[in-house]
MDAnalysis code that builds the backbone (N, CA, C; Angstrom):
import MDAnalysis as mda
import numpy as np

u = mda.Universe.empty(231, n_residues=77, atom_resindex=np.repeat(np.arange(77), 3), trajectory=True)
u.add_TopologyAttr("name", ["N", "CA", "C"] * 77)
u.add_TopologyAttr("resid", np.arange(1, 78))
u.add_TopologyAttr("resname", ["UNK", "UNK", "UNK", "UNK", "UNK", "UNK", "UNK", "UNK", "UNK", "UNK", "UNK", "UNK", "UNK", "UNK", "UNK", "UNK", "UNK", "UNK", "UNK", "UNK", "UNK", "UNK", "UNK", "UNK", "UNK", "UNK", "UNK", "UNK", "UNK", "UNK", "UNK", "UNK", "UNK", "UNK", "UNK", "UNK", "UNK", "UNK", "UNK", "UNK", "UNK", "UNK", "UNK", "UNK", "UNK", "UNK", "UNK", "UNK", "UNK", "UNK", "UNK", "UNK", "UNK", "UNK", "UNK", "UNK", "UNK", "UNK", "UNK", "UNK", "UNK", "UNK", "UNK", "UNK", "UNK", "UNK", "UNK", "UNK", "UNK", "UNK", "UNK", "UNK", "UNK", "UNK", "UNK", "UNK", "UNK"])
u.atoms.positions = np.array([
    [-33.693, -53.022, -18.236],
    [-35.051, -52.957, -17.773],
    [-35.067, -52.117, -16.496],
    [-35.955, -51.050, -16.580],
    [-35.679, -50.184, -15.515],
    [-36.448, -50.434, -14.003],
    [-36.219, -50.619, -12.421],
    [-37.297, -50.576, -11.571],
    [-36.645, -49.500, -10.989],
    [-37.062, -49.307, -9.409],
    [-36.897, -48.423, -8.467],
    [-36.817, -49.082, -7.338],
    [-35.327, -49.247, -6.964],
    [-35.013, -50.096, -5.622],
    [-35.038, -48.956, -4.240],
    [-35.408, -49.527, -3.395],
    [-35.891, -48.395, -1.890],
    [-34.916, -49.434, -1.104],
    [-33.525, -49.182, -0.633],
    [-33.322, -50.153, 0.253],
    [-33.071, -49.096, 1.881],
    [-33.480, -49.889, 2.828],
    [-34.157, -48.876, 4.252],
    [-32.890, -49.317, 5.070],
    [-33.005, -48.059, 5.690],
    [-31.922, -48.309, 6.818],
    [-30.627, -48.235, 6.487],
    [-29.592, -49.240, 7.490],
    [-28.173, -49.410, 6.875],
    [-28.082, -49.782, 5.347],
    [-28.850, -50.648, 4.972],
    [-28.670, -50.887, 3.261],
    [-28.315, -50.091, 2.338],
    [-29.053, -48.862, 2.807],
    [-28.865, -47.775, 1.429],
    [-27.151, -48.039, 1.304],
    [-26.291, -48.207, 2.108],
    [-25.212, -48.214, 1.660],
    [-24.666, -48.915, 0.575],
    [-25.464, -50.116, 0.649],
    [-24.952, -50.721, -0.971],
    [-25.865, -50.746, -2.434],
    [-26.635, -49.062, -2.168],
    [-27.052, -48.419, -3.181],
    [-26.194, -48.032, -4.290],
    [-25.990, -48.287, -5.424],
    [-25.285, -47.655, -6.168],
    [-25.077, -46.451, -6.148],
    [-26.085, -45.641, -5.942],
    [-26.235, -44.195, -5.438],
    [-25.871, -43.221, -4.238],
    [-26.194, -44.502, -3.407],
    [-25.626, -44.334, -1.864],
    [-26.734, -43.721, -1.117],
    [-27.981, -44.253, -1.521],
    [-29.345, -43.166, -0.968],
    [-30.148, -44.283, -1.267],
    [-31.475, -44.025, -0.378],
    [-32.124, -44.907, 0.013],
    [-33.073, -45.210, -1.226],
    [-33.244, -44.557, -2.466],
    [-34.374, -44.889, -3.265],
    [-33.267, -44.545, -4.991],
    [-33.313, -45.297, -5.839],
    [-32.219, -45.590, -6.680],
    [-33.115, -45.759, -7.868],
    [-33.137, -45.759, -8.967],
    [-33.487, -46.027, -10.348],
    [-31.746, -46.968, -10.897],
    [-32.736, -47.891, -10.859],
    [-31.678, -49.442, -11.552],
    [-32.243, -49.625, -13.111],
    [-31.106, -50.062, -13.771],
    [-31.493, -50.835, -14.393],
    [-30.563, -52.269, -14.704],
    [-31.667, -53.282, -15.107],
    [-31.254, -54.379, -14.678],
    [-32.015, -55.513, -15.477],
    [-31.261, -56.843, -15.628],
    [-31.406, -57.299, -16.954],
    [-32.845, -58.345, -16.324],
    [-33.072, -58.709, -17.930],
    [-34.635, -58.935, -17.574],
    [-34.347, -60.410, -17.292],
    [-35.870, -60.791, -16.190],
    [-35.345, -62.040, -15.350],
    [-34.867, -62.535, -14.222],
    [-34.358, -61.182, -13.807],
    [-33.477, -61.634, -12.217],
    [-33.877, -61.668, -11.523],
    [-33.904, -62.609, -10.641],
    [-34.520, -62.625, -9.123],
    [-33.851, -61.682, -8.603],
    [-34.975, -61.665, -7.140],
    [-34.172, -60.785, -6.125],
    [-32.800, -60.655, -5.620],
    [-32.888, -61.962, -4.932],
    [-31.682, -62.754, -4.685],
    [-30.449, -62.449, -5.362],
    [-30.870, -62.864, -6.928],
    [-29.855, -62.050, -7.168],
    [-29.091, -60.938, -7.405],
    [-30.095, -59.909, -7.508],
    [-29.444, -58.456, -7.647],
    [-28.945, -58.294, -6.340],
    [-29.478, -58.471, -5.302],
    [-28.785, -57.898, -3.775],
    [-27.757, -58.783, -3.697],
    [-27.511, -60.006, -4.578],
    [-26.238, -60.620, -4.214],
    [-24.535, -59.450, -5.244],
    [-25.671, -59.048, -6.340],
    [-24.515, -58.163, -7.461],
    [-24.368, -57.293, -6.764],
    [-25.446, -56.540, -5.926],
    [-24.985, -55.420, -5.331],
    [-23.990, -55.573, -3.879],
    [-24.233, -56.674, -3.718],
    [-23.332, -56.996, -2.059],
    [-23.572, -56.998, -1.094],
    [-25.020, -57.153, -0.846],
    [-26.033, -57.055, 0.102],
    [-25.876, -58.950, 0.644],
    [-25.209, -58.660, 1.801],
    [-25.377, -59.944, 2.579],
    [-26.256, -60.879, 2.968],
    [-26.943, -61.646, 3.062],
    [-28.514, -61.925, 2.926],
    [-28.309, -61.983, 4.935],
    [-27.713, -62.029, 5.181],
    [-28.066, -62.146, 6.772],
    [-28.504, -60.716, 7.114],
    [-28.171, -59.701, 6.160],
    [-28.995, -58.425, 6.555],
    [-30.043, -57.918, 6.175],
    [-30.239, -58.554, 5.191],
    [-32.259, -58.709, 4.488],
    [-33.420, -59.043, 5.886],
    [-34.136, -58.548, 5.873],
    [-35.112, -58.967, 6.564],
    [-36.634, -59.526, 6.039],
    [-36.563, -58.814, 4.791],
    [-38.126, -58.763, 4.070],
    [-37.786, -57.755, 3.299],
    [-38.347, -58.551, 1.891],
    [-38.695, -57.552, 0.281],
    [-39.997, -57.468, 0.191],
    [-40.376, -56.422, -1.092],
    [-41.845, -56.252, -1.418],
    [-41.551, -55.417, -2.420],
    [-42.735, -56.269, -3.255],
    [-42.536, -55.402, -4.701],
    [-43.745, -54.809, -4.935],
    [-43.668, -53.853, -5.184],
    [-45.128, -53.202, -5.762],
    [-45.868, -53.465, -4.152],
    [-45.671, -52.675, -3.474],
    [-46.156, -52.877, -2.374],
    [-46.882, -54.557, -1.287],
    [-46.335, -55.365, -1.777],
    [-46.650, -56.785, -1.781],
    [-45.296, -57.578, -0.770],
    [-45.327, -58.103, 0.390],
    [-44.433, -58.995, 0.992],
    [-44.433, -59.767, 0.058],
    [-42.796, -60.497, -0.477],
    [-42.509, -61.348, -1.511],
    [-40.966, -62.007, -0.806],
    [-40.898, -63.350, -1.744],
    [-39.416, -63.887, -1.399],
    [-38.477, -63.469, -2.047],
    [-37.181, -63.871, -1.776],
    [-36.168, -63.405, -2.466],
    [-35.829, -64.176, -3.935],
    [-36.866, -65.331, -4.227],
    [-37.278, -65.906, -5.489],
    [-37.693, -64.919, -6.566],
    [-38.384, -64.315, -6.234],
    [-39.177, -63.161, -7.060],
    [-38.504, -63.183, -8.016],
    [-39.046, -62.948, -9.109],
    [-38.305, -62.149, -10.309],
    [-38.486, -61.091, -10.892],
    [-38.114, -60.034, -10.848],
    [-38.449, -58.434, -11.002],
    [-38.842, -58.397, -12.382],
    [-39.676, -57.246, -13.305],
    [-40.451, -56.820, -13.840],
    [-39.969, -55.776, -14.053],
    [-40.133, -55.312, -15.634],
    [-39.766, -53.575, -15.610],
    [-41.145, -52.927, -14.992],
    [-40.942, -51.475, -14.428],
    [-41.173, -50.528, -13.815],
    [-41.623, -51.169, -12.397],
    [-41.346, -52.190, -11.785],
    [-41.170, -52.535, -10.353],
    [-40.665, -51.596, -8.990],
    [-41.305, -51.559, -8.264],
    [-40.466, -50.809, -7.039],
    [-40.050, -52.106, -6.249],
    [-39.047, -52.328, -5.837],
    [-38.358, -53.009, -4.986],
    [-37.810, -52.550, -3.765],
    [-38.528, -52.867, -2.500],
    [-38.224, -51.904, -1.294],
    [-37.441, -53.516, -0.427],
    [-36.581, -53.069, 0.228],
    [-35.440, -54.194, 0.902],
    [-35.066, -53.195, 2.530],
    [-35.588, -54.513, 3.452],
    [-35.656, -53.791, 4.942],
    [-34.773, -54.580, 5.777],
    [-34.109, -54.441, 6.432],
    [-33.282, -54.616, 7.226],
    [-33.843, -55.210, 8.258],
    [-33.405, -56.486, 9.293],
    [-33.519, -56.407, 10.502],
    [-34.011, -55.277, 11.535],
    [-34.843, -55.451, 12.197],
    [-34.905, -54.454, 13.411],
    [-34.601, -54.431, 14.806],
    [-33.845, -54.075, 15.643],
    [-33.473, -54.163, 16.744],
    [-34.261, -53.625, 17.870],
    [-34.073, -53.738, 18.943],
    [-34.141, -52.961, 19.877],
    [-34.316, -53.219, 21.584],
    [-34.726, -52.456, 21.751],
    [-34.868, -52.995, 23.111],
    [-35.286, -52.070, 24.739],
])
């Protein structure tokens, strides 16, 4: 089942692609949670998902043609 994961910031690194916006595919059913857990995405570095332009939990369960955007903590100071 195909979406379009956007992960921002340091994340893109555990893009399959290695870039910030990816075409997945991925079996039907899965929560969030769990794909960023297959991909290796630490949850202490999640900050906030959104699908289809929508703040959502990491409960969610993705949908084919979904965009899935995943943001990082922000720092600063």
């Amino acid at each position: 089942m195909p979406i379009t994961l956007k992960l921002y910031g340091n994340l893109k690194r555990f893009a399959p692609t290695k870039t910030e916006i990816a075409s997945l595919d991925i079996e039907p059913g899965i929560a969030i949670r769990a794909l960023l857990a297959q991909l290796g995405v630490p949850d202490e570095n999640v900050w906030m998902c959104a699908v289809n332009d929508s703040v959502v939990n990491d409960a969610t369960i993705l949908r084919e043609g979904d965009v899935l955007e995943v943001f990082e903590p922000v720092g600063g100071g």
